[in-house]
C-alpha positions in Angstrom: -76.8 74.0 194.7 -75.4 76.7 192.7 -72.5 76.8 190.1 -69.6 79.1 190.4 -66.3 80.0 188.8 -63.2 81.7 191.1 -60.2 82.7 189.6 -57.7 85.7 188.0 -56.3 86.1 184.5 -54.2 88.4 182.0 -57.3 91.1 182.8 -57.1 91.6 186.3 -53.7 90.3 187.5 -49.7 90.6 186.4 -47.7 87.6 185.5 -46.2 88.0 188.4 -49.0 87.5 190.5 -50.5 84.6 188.3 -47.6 83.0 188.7 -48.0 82.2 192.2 -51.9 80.9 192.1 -50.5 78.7 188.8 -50.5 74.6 189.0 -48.0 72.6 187.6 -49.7 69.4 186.0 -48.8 67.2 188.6 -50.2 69.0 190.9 -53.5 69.1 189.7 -54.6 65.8 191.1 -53.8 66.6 194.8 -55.0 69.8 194.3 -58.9 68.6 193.0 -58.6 66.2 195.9 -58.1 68.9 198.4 -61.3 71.1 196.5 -62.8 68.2 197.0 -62.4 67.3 200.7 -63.9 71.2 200.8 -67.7 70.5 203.0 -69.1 72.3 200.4 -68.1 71.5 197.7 -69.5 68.6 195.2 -67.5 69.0 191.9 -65.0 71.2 191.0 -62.7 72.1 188.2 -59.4 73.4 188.0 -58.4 75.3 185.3 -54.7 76.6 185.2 -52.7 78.1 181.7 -50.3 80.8 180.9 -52.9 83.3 181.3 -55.6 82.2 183.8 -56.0 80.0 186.8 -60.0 79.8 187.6 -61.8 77.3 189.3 -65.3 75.8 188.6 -67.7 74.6 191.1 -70.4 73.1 192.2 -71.1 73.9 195.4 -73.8 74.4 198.5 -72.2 77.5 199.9 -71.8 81.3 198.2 -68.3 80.3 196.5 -66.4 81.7 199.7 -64.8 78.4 200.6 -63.5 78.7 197.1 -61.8 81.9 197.6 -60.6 80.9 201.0 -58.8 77.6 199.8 -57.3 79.5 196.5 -55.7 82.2 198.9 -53.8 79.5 200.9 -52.4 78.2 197.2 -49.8 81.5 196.7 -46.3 81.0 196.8 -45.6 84.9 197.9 -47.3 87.0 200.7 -50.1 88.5 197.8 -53.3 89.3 198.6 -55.4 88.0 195.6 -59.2 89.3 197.0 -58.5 92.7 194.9 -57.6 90.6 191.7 -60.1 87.7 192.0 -63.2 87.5 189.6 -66.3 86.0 190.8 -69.4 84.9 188.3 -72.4 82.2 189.9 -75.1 80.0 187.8 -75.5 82.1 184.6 -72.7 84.1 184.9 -70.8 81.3 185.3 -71.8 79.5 182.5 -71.9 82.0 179.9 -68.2 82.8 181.2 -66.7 79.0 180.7 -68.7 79.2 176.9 -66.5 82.1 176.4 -63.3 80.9 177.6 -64.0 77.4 175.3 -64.6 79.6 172.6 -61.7 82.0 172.7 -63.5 85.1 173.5 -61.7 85.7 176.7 -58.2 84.6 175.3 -55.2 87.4 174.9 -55.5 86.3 171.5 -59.4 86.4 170.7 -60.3 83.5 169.2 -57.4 81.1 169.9 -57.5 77.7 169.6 -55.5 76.4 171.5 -58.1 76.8 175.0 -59.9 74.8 173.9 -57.5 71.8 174.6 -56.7 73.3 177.8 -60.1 73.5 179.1 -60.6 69.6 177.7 -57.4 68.6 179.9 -58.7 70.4 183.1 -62.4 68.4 182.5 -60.6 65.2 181.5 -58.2 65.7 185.0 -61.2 66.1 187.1 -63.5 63.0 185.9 -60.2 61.2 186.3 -59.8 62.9 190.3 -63.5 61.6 190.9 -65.0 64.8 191.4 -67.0 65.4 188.5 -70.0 63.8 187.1 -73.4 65.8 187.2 -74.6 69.5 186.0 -71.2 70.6 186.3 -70.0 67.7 183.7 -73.0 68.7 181.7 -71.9 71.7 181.9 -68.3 71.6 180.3 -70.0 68.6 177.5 -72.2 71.4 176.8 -69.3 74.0 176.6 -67.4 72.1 174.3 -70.3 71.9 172.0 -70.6 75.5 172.1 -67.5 76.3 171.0 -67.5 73.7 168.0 -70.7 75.8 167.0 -69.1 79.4 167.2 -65.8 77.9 165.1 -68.0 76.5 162.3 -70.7 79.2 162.2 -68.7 82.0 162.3 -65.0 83.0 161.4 -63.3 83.6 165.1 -61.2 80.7 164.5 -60.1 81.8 160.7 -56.5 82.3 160.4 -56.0 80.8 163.6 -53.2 83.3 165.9 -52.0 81.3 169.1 -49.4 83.2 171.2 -47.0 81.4 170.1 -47.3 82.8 166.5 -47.5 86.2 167.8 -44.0 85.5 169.5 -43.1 84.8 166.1 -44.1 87.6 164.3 -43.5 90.0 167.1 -39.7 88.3 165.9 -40.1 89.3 162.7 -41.3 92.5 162.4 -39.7 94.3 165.5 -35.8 92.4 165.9 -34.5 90.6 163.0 -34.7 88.5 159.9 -35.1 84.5 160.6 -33.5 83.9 157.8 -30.4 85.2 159.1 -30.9 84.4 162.6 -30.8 81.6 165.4 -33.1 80.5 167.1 -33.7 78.8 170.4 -36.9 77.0 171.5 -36.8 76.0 175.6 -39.3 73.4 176.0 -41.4 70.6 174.0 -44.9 71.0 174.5 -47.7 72.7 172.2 -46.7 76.5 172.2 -43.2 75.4 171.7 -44.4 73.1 168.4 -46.2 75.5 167.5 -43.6 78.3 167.5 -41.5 75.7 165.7 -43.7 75.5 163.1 -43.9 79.2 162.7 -40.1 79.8 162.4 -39.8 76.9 159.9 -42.3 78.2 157.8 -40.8 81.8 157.9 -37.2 79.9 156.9 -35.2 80.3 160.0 -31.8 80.2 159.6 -30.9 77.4 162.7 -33.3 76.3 165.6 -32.1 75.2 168.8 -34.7 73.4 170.5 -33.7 72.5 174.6 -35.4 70.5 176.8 -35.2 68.5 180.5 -36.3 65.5 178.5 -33.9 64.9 175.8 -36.4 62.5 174.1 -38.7 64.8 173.8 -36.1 67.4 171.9 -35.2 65.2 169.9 -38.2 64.4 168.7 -39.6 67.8 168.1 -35.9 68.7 166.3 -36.6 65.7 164.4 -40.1 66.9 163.1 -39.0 70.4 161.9 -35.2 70.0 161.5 -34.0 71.3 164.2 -31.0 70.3 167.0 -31.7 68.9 170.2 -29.9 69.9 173.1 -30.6 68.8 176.9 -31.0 71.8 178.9 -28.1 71.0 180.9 -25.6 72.4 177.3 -27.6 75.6 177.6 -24.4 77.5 178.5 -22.6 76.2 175.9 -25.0 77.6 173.3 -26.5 80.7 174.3 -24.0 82.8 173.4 -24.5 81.8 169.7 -28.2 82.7 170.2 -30.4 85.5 168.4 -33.8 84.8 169.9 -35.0 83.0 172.2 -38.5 81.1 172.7 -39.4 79.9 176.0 -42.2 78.2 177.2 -41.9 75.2 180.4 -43.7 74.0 183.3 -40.8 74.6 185.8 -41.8 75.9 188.7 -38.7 78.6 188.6 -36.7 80.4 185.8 -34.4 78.6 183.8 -32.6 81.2 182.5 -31.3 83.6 185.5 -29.3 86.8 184.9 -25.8 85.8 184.9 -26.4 83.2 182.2 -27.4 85.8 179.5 -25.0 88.0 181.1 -22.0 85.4 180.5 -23.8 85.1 176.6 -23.6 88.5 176.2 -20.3 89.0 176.7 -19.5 86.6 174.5 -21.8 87.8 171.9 -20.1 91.6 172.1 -23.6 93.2 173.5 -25.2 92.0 169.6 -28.6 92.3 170.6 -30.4 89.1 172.4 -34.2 88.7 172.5 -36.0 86.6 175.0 -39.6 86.0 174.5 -41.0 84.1 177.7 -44.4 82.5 177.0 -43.9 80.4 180.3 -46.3 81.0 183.5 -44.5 80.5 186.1 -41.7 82.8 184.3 -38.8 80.7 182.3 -36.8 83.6 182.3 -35.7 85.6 185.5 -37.3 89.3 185.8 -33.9 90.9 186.1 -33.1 90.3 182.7 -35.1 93.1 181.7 -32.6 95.5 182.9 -30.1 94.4 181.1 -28.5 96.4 178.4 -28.6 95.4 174.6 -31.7 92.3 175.8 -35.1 92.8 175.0 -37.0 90.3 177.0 -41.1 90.1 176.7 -43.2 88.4 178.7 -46.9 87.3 177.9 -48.4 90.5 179.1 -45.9 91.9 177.0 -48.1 90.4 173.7 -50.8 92.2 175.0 -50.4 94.9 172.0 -49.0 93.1 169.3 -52.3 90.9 169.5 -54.5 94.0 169.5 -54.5 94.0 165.7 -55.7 90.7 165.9 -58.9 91.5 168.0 -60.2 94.8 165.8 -59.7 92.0 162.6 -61.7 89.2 164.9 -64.5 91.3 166.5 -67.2 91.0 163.7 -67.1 87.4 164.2 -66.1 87.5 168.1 -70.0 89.2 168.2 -71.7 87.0 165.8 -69.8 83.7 168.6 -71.4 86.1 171.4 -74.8 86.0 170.3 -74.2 82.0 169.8 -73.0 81.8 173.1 -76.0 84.0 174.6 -78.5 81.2 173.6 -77.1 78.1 174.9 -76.3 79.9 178.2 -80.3 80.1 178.3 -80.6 76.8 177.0 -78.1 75.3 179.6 -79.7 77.1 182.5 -83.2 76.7 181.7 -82.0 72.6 181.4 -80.3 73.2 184.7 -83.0 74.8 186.7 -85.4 72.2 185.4 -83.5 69.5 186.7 -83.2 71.0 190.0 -86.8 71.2 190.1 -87.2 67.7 189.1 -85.2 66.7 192.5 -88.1 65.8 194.6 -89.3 63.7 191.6 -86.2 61.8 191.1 -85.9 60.7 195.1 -89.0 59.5 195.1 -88.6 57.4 192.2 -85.6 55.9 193.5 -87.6 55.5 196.7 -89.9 53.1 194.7 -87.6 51.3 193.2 -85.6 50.5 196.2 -88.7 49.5 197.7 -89.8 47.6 194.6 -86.6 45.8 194.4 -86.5 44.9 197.8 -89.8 43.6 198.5 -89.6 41.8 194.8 -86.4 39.6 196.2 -87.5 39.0 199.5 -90.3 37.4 197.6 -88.8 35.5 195.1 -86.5 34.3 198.0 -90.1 33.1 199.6 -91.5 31.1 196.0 -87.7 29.2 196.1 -88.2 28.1 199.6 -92.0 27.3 198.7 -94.3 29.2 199.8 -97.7 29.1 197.9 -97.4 31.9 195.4 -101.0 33.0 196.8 -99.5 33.9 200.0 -96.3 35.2 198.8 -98.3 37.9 196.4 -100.4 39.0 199.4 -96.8 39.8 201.3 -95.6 41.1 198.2 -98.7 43.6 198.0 -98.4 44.5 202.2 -94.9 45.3 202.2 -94.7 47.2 199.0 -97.8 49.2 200.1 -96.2 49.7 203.3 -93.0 50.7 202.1 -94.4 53.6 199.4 -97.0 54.8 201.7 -95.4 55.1 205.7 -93.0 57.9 205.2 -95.7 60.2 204.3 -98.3 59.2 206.4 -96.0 59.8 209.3 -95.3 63.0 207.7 -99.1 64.4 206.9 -99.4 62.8 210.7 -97.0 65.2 212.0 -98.3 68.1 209.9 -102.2 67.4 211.1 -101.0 67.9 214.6 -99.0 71.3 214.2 -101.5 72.4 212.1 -99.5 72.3 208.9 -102.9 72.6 205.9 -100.1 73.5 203.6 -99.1 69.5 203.3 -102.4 68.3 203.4 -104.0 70.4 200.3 -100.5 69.2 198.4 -101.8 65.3 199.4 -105.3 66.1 198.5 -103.6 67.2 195.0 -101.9 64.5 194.4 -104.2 62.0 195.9 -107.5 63.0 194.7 -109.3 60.0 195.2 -108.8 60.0 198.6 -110.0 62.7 200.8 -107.9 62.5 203.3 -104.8 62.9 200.8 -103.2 59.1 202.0 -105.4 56.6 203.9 -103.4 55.1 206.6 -102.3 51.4 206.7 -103.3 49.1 208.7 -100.1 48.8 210.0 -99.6 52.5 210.1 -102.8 52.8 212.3 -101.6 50.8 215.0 -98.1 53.0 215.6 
């Protein structure tokens, strides 16, 4: 069997196209039980944020039924082949070590992947399709990255997107203090931008959601006002900034929304930050006059600061990372090796178990315990020893030596590799 990981990301592909191959969180059940319904395929995980969709695999094929079920996933006509990245066995697993750790974030070092890629392992053990090397695997991953966070500083000063949405805010548009500010969402890049803006004294926060509840709550926490995104309309106009980041599926801001704010505002400058894959905010919008809109690709440069500050420590994780990928696949090859061994223990024990209760079931109907050990001895003799006697049977007679030195190794008290039963004789 050999591991593999499938997928695209902020590297190789737009937002636009990421978008498309990107899974809502409901739909990641149906979507691990289709990987899994895959022939070759025997675990899977699926791994889908703002910035990457991959999928990890254990499979018994080259990974191409991976890239042939992910191409069926699109939305839009797109070709993904020429924006697909490929890595198998230790590839593989030195690339999921990085991604836990934060080296291959837009913000190096973030911690907030490391949740993510928790969520996608806890989904699929929850599915039923994980639960050998490839569990292992991401258990082993998550020990990883707790190592590179304490041994090194990539995860000092922690920056998360939602941060750099925040001081991109700050330092390129207007003063919080003086500004409002609406938040479009409730989940974990929208807390934390909340946290950010309340910490660099915005003036008002908005904060919107589908679920009102969940507004409210968040509002609650950081003294905001909660709005149901229904009252959007109402509100926009009186809107500096704006922080969006969703699971819907489509944009919940289209163009003649902001158009109808902006006319309302008198053209004062709007700015739109969309942290959402899919997009929150509709791509037209960035044509219009007097609104700056940014999308998470946008980031991209505002976070390359970030990465000269982080890359001292980004190499000291690398090196980290570099030994448990040798550890994990030395571990991994030697349990593939250990395969034969393992099947013909649980051979013996099924045999062992079986012949134990058939005589037990003997001594309760009373039997003399003399006669029942001499059936317990036959059967269980019988039981270890026919399947390869029939084999080194089969072997003597094509003229396979190969099998027979192997039984005279690990028989070497008997010649002939495995004397034949009496019972085996007479077949």
């Amino acid at each position: 069997m050999k591991l593999h990981v499938l997928g695209i990301n902020h590297q190789t592909a737009p937002v636009a196209l990421r978008e498309t191959v990107a899974f809502a969180p409901e739909a990641l059940g149906p979507a691990l039980a289709a990987l899994r319904q895959i022939p070759a395929v025997r675990e899977a995980v699926l791994l889908s944020t703002c910035n990457r969709t991959e999928i990890y695999a254990q499979t018994e094929d080259d990974g191409q039924s991976l890239a042939d079920w992910l191409t069926t996933h699109p939305r839009t006509g797109h070709d993904l082949q020429a924006y697909l990245y490929r890595y198998r066995d230790a590839e593989a697993v030195r690339h999921l070590f990085r991604v836990a750790t934060g080296l291959d974030s837009l913000v190096l070092g973030e911690p907030q992947i490391l949740g993510q890629v928790k969520q996608a392992w806890a989904a699929s053990r929850e599915a039923g399709v994980l639960g050998g090397p490839l569990d292992r695997l991401f258990q082993q991953a998550f020990a990883t990255a707790k190592r590179a966070r304490t041994d090194t500083r990539i995860g000092a000063n922690p920056v998360s997107v939602a941060s750099t949405a925040v001081r991109l805010a700050q330092e390129s548009f207007a003063r919080l203090n003086e500004s409002t500010v609406l938040l479009i969402g409730a989940g974990e890049t929208i807390e934390l931008a909340a946290r950010h803006l309340v910490e660099a004294r915005v003036q008002r926060l908005l904060i919107a959601n589908r679920t009102l509840p969940h507004a409210q709550d968040l509002a609650s926490r950081h003294g905001g006002i909660a709005l149901p995104l229904s009252e959007l309309d109402r509100h926009l106009d009186e809107v500096d900034i704006v922080i969006s980041a969703t699971a819907s599926r489509e944009p919940v801001l289209q163009r003649k929304q902001i158009e109808h704010a902006m006319a309302k505002r008198r053209h004062r400058p709007m700015l739109l930050l969309d942290l959402a894959v899919p997009r929150d905010i509709a791509a037209d919008v960035a044509g219009m006059r007097d609104v700056f809109l940014y999308t998470v690709d946008d980031l991209e440069r505002s976070i390359e600061n970030n990465r000269r500050g982080r890359r001292a420590a980004a190499e000291q994780a690398e090196a980290i990372i570099e030994l448990q990928v040798a550890r994990f696949v030395e571990q991994f090859q030697a349990s593939t090796r250990q395969q034969p061994l393992l099947h013909l223990r649980a051979h013996g024990e099924r045999a062992r178990a079986d012949a134990l209760a058939k005589a037990r079931q003997q001594l309760a109907a009373g039997v003399p315990a003399e006669q029942v050990l001499e059936f317990l001895a036959h059967t269980l003799t019988n039981r270890l020893l026919h399947a390869p006697t029939v084999a080194l049977r089969e072997a003597a007679l094509s003229g396979d030596g190969e099998l027979s030195r192997a039984a005279e190794r690990l028989f070497p008290d008997t010649p002939t590799g495995i004397a034949p039963s009496a019972d085996d004789t007479s077949k």
